[in-house]
C-alpha positions as CSV (number, residue, x, y, z in Angstrom):
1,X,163.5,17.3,13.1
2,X,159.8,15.9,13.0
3,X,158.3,15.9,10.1
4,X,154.6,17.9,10.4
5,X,151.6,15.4,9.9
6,X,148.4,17.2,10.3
7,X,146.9,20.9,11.1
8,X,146.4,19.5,14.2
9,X,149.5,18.7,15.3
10,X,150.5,21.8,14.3
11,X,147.8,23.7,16.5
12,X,149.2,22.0,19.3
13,X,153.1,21.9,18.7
14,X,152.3,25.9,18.7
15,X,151.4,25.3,22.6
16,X,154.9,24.1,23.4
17,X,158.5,26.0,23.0
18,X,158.5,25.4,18.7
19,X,160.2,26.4,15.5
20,X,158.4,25.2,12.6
21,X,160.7,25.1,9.4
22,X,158.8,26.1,5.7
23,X,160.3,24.3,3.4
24,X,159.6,22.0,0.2
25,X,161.8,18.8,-1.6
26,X,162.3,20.6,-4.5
27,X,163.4,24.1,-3.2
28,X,167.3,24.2,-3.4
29,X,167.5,26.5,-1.0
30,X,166.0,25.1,1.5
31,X,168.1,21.8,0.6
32,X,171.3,24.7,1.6
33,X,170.1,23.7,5.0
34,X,170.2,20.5,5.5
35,X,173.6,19.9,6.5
36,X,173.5,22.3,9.3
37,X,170.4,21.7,10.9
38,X,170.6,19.1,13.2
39,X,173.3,21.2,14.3
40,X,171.0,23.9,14.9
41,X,168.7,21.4,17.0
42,X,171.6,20.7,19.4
43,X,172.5,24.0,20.1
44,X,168.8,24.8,20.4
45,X,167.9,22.0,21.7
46,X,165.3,23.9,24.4
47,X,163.0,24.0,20.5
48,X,160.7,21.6,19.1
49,X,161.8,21.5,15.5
50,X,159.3,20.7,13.3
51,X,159.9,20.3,8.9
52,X,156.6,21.9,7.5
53,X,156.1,20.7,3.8
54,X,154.7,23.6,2.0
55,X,153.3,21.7,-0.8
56,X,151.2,19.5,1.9
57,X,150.3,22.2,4.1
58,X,149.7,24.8,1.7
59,X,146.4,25.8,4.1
60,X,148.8,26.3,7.3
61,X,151.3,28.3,4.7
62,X,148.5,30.7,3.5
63,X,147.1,30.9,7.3
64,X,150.7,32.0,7.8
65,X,151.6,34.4,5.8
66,X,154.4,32.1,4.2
67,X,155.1,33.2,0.5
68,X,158.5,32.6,0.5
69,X,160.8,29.2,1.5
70,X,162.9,28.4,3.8
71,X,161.3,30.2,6.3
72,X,161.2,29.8,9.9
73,X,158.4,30.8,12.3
74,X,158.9,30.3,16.3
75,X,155.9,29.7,18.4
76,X,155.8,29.8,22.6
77,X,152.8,29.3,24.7
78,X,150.6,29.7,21.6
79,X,152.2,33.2,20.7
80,X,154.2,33.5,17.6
81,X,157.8,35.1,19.2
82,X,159.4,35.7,15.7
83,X,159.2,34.7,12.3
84,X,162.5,34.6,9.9
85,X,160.4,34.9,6.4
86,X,162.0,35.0,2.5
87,X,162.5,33.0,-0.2
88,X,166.4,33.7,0.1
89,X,169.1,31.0,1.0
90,X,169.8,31.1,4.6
91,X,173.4,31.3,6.2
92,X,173.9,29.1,9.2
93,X,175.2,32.3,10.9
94,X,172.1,33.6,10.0
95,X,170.0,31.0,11.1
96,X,172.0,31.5,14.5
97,X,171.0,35.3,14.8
98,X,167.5,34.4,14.4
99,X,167.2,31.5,16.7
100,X,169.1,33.6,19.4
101,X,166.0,36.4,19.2
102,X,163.2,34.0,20.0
């Protein structure tokens, strides 16, 4: 998963087929991911993956609408295509459903 740098490189990974990933180091929920996510990127491997630290891009998390973490947000052609928002501990399975609906 890349690791977001700058609000620019975020303006243009929305351009491409992308699923940017909300998250912050000390969120434990969000740490519930980590061992299924490169998982994830395989199966979905048509997605750009990208780790958004909320704590450093707490401008791109307001623009957002992102109030709660983990939460996932799927871009395509510059078009958001779905959005999996909540400050609740996310499932693989349920990480599934939502990657299979954008």
């Amino acid at each position: 998963m890349k690791k977001l740098e700058s609000k620019e490189q975020f303006d243009q990974a929305k351009k491409e087929k992308s699923i940017f990933l909300f998250s912050a180091d000390w969120c434990p929920d969000c740490r519930f991911l980590d061992p299924f996510m490169p998982e994830m990127e395989q199966t979905f491997s048509e997605f750009n993956f990208y780790y958004v630290d909320r704590d450093q891009h707490i401008e791109i998390a307001q623009e957002m609408d992102i109030f709660g973490i983990p939460s996932f947000v799927a871009y395509r052609e510059n078009e958001e295509t779905g959005r999996y928002v909540g400050k609740e501990r996310k499932t693989p399975e349920q990480v599934t459903a939502f990657l299979e609906t954008v």
